[in-house]
N, C-alpha and C positions, 0 to 999 in steps of 0.2 A: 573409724575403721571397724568392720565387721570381724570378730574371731578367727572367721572362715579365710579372710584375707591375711594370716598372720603365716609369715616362715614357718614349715614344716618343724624348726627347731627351736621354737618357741611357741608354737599353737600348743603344745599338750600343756606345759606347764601354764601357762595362762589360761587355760580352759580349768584346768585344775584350779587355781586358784577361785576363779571365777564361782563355777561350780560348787567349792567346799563353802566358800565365803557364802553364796545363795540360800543353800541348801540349811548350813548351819544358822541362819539368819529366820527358816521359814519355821524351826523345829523349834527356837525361842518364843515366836510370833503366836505359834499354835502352843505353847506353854503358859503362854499367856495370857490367852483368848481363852482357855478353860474354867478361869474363876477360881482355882483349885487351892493357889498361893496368894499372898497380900504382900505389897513394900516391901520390907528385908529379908522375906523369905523367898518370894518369887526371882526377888534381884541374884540371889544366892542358886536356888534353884535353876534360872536360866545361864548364869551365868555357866555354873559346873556343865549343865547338861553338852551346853555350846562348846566346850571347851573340851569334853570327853569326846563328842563326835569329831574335831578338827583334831584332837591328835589321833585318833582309828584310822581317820582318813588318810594321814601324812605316812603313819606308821605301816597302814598296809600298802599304799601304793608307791613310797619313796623311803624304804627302811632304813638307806644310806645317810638319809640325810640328818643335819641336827634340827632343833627343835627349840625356839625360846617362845614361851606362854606366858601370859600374867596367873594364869591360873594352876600354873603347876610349876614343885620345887626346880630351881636349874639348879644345873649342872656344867663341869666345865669338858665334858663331853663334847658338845656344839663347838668348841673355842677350836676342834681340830677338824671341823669340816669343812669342807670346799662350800656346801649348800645350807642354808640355814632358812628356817621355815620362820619367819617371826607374827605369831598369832596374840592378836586382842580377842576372844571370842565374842565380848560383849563390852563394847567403847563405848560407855554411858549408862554403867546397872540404875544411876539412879533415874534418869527418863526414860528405862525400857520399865523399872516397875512402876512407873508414876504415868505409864501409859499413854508418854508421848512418844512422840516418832522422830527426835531428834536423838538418838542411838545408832552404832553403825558395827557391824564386825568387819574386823582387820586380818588378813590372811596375805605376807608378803615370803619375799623370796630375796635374799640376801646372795652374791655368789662372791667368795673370793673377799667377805667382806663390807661387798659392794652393794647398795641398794639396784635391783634387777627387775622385776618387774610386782606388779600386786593387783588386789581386789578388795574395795573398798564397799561394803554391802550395805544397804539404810532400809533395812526389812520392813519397817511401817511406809516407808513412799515407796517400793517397790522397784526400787532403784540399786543398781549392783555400777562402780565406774572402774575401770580397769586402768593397768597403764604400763608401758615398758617403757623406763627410762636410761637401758644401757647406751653408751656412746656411741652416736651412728645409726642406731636403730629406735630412738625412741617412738611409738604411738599409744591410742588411747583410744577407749570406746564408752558407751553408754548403753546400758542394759536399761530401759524404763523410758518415762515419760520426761523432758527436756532436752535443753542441748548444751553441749560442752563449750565454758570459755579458755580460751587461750591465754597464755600470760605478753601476748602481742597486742593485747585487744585493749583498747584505754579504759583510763581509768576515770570515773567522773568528776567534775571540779569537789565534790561532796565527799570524801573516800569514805566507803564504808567499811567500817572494822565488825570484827567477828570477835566478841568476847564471850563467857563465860556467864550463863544465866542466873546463875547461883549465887557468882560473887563477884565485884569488879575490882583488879588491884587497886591499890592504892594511886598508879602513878598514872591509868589508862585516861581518866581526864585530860591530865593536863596532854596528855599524846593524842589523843583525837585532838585535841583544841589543837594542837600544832599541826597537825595534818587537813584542818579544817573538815572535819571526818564525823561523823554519827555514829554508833552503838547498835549491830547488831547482835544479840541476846540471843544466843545457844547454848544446850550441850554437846556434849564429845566433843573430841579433836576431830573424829574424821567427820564429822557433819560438820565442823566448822570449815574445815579445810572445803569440804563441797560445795559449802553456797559460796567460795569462792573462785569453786571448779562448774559453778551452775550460773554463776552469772549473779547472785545473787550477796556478795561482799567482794571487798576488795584485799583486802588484809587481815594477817589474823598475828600475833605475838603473844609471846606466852613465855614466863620469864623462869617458873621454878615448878617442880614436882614429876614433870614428866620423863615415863619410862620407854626405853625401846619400840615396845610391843603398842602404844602408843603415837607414835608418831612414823614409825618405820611404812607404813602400806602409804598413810597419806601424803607424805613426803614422796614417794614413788608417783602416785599418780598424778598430783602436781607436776612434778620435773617432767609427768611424760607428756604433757600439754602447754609445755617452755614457761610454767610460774617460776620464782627463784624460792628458793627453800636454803635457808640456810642457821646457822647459830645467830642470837642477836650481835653476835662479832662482826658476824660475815665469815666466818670459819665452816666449813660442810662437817658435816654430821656423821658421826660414825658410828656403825652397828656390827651387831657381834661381839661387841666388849664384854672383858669378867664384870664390870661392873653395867649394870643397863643401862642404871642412870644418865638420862638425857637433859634434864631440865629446860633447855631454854628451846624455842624453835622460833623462826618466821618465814611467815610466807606471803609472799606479795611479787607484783610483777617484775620483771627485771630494770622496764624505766622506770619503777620508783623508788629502788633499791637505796640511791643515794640521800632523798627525803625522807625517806622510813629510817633508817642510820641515825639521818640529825635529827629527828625528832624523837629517837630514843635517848640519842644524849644529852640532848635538851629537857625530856621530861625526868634526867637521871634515870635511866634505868640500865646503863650500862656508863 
């Protein structure tokens, strides 16, 4: 779907995100392409900068709303609004300074509670994926170069998982092995969550550390292209909590929900 074809009461807010999520993705990109910073300063440096412009941008054009950031102290201000803006400005500081292009900014929309719609932005592929996942209305679009897979679409006899380039649990062996599955090697969450939304992984689990502002945009735009997203329970996710803490997430298609289950409890990890 086009932006253009989105409800009159839904186009601004999803252009907004769209937008902020781009924008604040292009002003890292060109921070980074200066030469100016190295590793733990650049990571630091873009991180703030990204993070100062996405709350300007909330604050002047939605003052109403609340606000949860990985980069700035919360409050439980947010806990009494209706709208809640939940921002990663920079999902991956260590591949945006190590100057790869598996980094993503998060810019979603919580209502009521409720995961609502987001923007999921991957500034080095030039690619922005959006997605409303409210009840009844969900759609989703692509900004850049690919095309979007659905979580209707199969899955191959091979599944491909999306882990973590850095490190592999402990337990992810023996769960590929049960899923009869290979090792895709990323960072962030929201790039991992994309090559799952690009056609390019099938699954992705992730069992402890993860916050909110982390998982909230990608989780949205997953559900709005019918992936299942849920806790390694099978329990849905909830945002806007005093505490952020998310830990666990998966995401994979709705027909493989009941193999991806047994082969977490199989590999013990739930």
């Amino acid at each position: 779907m086009h932006l253009a074809d989105l409800p009159d009461d839904l186009r601004a807010d999803v252009e907004f995100a769209v937008s902020a999520a781009r924008s604040a993705g292009e002003r890292a990109m060109s921070l980074r392409a200066s030469g100016r910073w190295k590793d733990a300063m650049l990571a630091d440096v873009g991180d703030q900068a990204a993070d100062g412009f996405l709350q300007g941008l909330v604050l002047g054009r939605h003052p109403d709303d609340g606000i949860l950031s990985e980069e700035t102290a919360d409050t439980s201000a947010r806990l009494s609004k209706r709208r809640v803006w939940i921002i990663d400005p920079l999902d991956g500081t260590r591949e945006y300074s190590q100057l790869r292009s598996d980094f993503a900014v998060h810019v979603a929309l919580v209502i009521d509670d409720r995961p609502a719609l987001a923007a999921v932005a991957l500034p080095a592929q030039e690619r922005v994926i959006w997605g409303v996942c409210i009840p009844g209305r969900a759609c989703a679009g692509l900004e850049g170069p690919g095309e979007l897979s659905t979580g209707a679409q199969p899955t191959p006899a091979r599944a491909r998982i999306a882990v973590s380039r850095s490190h592999t649990p402990s337990w992810m062996p023996r769960f590929s092995e049960l899923l009869h599955g290979e090792l895709v090697h990323s960072g962030s969450v929201g790039n991992k969550v994309a090559l799952l939304l690009l056609g390019a992984a099938d699954v992705y689990a992730h069992r402890r550390g993860l916050k909110e502002w982390d998982t909230c945009a990608p989780e949205i735009v997953a559900r709005s292209l019918g992936w299942s997203v849920t806790r390694l329970s099978g329990d849905e996710q909830r945002y806007n909590q005093p505490d952020p803490r998310i830990d666990e997430f998966l995401c994979c298609r709705p027909a493989d929900r009941d193999r991806v289950f047994a082969a977490l409890r199989d590999a013990g990890v739930v």
